[in-house]
NUVEXMAR-804920 format. One record per residue (C-alpha): x, y, z. Coordinates in steps of 0.2 Angstrom, whole numbers, padded with zeros to 4 digits, always signed. Layout:
<gubas>
XYZ
...
</gubas>
This chain:
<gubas>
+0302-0163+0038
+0317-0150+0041
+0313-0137+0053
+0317-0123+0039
+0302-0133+0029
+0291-0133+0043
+0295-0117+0046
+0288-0110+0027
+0273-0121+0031
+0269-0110+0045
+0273-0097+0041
+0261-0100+0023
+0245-0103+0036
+0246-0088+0046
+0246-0077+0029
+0231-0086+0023
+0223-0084+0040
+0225-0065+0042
+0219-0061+0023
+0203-0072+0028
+0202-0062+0041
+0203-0044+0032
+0183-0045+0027
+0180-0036+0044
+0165-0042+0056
+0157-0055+0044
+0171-0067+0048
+0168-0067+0068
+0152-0069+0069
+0143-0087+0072
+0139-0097+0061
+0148-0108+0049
+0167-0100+0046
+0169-0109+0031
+0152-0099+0024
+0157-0082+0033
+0173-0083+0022
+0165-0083+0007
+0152-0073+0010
+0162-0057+0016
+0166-0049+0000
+0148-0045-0003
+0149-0035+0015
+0158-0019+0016
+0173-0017+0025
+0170-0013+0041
+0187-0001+0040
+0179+0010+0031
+0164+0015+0046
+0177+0015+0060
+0177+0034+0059
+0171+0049+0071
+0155+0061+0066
+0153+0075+0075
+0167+0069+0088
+0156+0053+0089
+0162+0036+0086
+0155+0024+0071
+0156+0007+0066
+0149-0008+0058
+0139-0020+0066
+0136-0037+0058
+0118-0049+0061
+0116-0067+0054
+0101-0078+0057
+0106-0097+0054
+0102-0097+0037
+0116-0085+0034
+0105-0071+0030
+0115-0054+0035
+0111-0036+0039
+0125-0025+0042
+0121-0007+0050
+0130+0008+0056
+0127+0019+0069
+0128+0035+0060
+0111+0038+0055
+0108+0019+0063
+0107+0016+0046
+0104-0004+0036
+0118-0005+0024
+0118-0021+0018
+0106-0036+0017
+0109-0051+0011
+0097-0063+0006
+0096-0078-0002
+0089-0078-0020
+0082-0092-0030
+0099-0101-0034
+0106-0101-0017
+0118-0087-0020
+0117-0073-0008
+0109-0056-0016
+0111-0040-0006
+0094-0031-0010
+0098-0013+0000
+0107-0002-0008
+0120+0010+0002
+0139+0016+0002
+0155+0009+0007
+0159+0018+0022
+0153+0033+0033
+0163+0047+0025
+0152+0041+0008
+0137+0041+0018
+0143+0058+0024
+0145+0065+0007
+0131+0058-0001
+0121+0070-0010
+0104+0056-0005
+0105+0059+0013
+0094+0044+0017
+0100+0027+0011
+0094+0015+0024
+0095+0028+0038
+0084+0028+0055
+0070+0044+0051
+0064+0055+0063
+0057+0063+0074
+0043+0064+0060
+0046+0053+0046
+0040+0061+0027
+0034+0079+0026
+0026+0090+0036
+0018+0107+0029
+0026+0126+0029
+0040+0119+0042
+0028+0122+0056
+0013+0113+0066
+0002+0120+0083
+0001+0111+0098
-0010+0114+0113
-0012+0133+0105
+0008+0135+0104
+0015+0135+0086
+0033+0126+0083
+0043+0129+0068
+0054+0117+0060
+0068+0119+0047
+0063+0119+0029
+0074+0107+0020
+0063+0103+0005
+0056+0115-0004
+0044+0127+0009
+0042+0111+0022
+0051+0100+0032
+0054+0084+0026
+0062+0066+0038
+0064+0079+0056
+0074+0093+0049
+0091+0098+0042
+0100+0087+0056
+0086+0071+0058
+0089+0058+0063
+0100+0051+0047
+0113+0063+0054
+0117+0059+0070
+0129+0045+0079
+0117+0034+0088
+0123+0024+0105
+0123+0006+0099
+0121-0011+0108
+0123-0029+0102
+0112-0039+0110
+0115-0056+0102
+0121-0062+0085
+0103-0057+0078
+0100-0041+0087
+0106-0023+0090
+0100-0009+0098
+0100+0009+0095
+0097+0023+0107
+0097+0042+0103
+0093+0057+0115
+0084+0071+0105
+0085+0084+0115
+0069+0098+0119
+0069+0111+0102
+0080+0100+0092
+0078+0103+0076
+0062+0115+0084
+0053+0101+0091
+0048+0101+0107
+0053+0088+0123
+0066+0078+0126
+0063+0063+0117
+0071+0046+0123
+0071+0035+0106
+0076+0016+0105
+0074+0005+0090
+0079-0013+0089
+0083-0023+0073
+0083-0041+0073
+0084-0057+0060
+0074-0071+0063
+0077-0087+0059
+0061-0084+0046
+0073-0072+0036
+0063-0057+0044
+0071-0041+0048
+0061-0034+0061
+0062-0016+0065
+0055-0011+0084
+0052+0006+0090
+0048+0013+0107
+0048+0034+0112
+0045+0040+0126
+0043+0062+0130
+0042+0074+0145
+0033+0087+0135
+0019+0083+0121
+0026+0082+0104
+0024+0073+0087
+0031+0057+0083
+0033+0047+0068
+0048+0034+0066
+0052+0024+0050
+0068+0017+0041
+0071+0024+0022
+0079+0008+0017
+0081+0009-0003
+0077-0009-0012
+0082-0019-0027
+0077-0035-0025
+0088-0042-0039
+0103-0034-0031
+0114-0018-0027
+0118-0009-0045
+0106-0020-0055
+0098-0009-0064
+0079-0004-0067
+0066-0008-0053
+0050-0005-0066
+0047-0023-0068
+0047-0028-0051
+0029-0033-0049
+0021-0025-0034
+0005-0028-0022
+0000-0016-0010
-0015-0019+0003
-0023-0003+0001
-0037+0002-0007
-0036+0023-0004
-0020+0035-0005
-0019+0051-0001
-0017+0063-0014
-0003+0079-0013
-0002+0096-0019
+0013+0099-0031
+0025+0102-0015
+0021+0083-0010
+0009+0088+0005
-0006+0079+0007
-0024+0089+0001
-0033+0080+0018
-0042+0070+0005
-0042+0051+0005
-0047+0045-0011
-0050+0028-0021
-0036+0019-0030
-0045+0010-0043
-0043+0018-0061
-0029+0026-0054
-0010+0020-0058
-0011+0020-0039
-0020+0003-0039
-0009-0009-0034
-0022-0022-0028
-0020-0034-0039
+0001-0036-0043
+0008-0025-0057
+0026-0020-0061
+0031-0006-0054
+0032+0004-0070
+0017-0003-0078
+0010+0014-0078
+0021+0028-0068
+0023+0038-0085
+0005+0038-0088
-0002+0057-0089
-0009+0058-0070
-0006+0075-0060
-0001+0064-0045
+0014+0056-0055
+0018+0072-0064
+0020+0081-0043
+0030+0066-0037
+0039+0063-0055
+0033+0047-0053
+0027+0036-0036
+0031+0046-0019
+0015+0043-0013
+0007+0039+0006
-0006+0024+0005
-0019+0021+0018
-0018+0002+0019
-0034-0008+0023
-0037-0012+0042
-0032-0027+0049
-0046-0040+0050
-0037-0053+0063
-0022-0051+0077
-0006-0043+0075
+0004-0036+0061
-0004-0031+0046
+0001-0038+0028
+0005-0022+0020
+0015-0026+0005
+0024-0038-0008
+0037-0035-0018
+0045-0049-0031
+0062-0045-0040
+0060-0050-0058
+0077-0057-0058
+0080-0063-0044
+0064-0072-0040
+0067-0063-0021
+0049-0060-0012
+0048-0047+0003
+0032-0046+0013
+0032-0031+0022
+0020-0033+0038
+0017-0016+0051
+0008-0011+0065
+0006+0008+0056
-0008+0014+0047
+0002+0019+0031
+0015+0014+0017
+0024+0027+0007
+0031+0020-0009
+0045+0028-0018
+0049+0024-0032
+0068+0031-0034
+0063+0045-0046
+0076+0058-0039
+0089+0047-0041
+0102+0055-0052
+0119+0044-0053
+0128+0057-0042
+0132+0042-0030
+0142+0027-0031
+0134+0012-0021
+0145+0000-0010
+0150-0011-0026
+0153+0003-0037
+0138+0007-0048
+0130+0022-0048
+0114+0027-0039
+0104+0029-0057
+0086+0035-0061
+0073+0021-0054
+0086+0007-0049
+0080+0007-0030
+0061+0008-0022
+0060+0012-0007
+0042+0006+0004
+0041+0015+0023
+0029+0010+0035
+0023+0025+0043
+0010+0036+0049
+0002+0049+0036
+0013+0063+0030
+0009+0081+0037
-0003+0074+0050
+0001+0087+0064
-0009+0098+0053
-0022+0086+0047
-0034+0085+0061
-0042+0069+0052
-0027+0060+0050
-0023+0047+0061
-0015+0057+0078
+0006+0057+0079
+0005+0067+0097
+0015+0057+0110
+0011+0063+0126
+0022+0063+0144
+0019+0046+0151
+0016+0040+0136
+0027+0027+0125
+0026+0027+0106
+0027+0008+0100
+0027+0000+0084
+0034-0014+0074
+0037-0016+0055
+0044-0035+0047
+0049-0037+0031
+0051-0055+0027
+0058-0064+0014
+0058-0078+0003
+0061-0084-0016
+0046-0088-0029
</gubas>
């Protein structure tokens, strides 16, 4: 062979290598490469979230269990951005919906998509609660309450970030004493991991120097046959609760806890999703559909509880949700309104993503019977939520 023809040859398999090489983080990380390759389209570009928020770094940080599931996150907001999983033909499905980059996430008009909520996840009544005889008001940034810690929650900020193996990453955020008008400095860290199980485990842990409220989720939106595709009303649904709490027409809990059977909030037994959310109910009419808080039925053995299952009628993709929390918020996607454009391009339309957050009751620092959200000074808030997944 001439040098010259040696030289095209070479020359041919650096250009292959460096366009295999343009998908971002989803090409370096372990695993098989020939798989990583292929799979890195269905990932975002990791291009797009190397940005600066509020003179803050971002970025994109990539998990894969040996399976090849992946979760992709980003710090600002510490928000899930993709997950793939794999659906009942092998191919991978990426079930959470989200944007492309950071500036998209920036200038969303749903402010939420897969974002790390607090200081108190869901809503709490009048912007404004009393602790220890001393009454701390919050912004109101829905309606005449505060809803997911305010105009700048959580979902807002640049978290510090840590990977701490291929399956892991860390995020850390220092919310400051009257932040948002909540009182003590509160040191949050919350740890995302795959297992080899295809489990995304979510880990929390808070810790305060002056008693506050607490109450951490993730707002991950779902469609477990894929990003853009289409309705979620027949996914079929089982929730493990046999109560709900009831809301007033601003979405606040009454204090009531009441039965779900002959309600369309009876989700004992599996039923699709829309089976019945345009039945004439005054809950559905107040939430425009599901946008409820379910007390789930207390756990009979050791460790987490069996909250939830979800099946994608498509895709034949099953995700258990398991949690150490006391409820499960299900949203079913009814403010959605096609403003947005997801990461492959579709648009964030009516009922096409569900969301299902584990968490503590809404507007429990002003419902004395709830279950308590105070976190005191020596204190350390802990909880852990899985959600598992496999293919019927």
């Amino acid at each position: 062979m001439s040098c010259k023809l040696f030289a095209f040859f070479a020359g041919c398999t650096l250009l292959m290598s460096a366009c295999n090489n343009q998908g971002g983080e989803a090409t370096t990380t372990t695993g098989d490469s020939a798989s990583q390759q292929t799979d890195s389209h269905l990932l975002p570009r990791k291009e797009a979230f190397l940005d600066t928020v509020d003179g803050k770094p971002t970025t994109l940080y990539v998990l894969r269990n040996k399976n090849n599931m992946q979760a992709a996150f980003t710090n600002y907001g510490g928000r899930l951005v993709s997950l793939l999983v794999p659906g009942k033909d092998g191919k991978l499905v990426d079930v959470v919906v989200g944007m492309s980059g950071v500036r998209a996430f920036v200038e969303s008009t749903e402010p939420y998509f897969g974002a790390t909520i607090g200081r108190y996840g869901n809503r709490i009544a009048n912007g404004k609660f009393t602790l220890d005889g001393k009454e701390y008001n919050l912004p109101k940034n829905n309606g005449p309450n505060t809803l997911h810690g305010g105009t700048k929650g959580f979902q807002y900020v640049v978290w510090e970030a840590k990977m701490i193996d291929d399956k892991t990453l860390e995020l850390t955020y220092l919310s400051k004493d009257g932040e948002e008008g909540f009182p003590g400095n509160l040191q949050v860290k919350v740890t995302y991991s795959l297992t080899d199980s295809n489990e995304l485990k979510m880990d929390y842990e808070a810790t305060t120097d002056k008693k506050t409220v607490v109450n951490l989720t993730n707002h991950a939106f779902f469609n477990l046959n894929g990003e853009g595709s289409g309705t979620i009303n027949d996914h079929v649904l089982w929730i493990n609760a046999s109560r709900y709490t009831p809301v007033d027409s601003t979405l606040i809990p009454t204090g009531k806890i009441e039965p779900v059977a002959g309600t369309p909030f009876d989700f004992t037994n599996p039923t699709a999703i829309g089976a019945r959310v345009n039945n004439d109910h005054v809950q559905l009419k107040y939430g425009r559909g599901y946008d409820h808080n379910f007390v789930l039925n207390e756990n009979k053995g050791t460790g987490l509880n069996h909250a939830a299952t979800v099946t994608g009628d498509k895709s034949g993709i099953v995700m258990d949700i398991y949690t150490a929390e006391p409820g499960l918020q299900f949203y079913g996607g009814n403010f959605m309104q096609g403003k947005n454009s997801f990461k492959n391009g579709k648009k964030d339309e009516f009922r096409t993503a569900f969301c299902l957050e584990t968490q503590h009751f809404p507007d429990s620092p002003n419902q004395p019977s709830f279950p308590s959200t105070v976190l005191q000074p020596g204190q350390t808030y802990k909880t852990s939520s899985v959600y598992k997944f496999s293919v019927k």
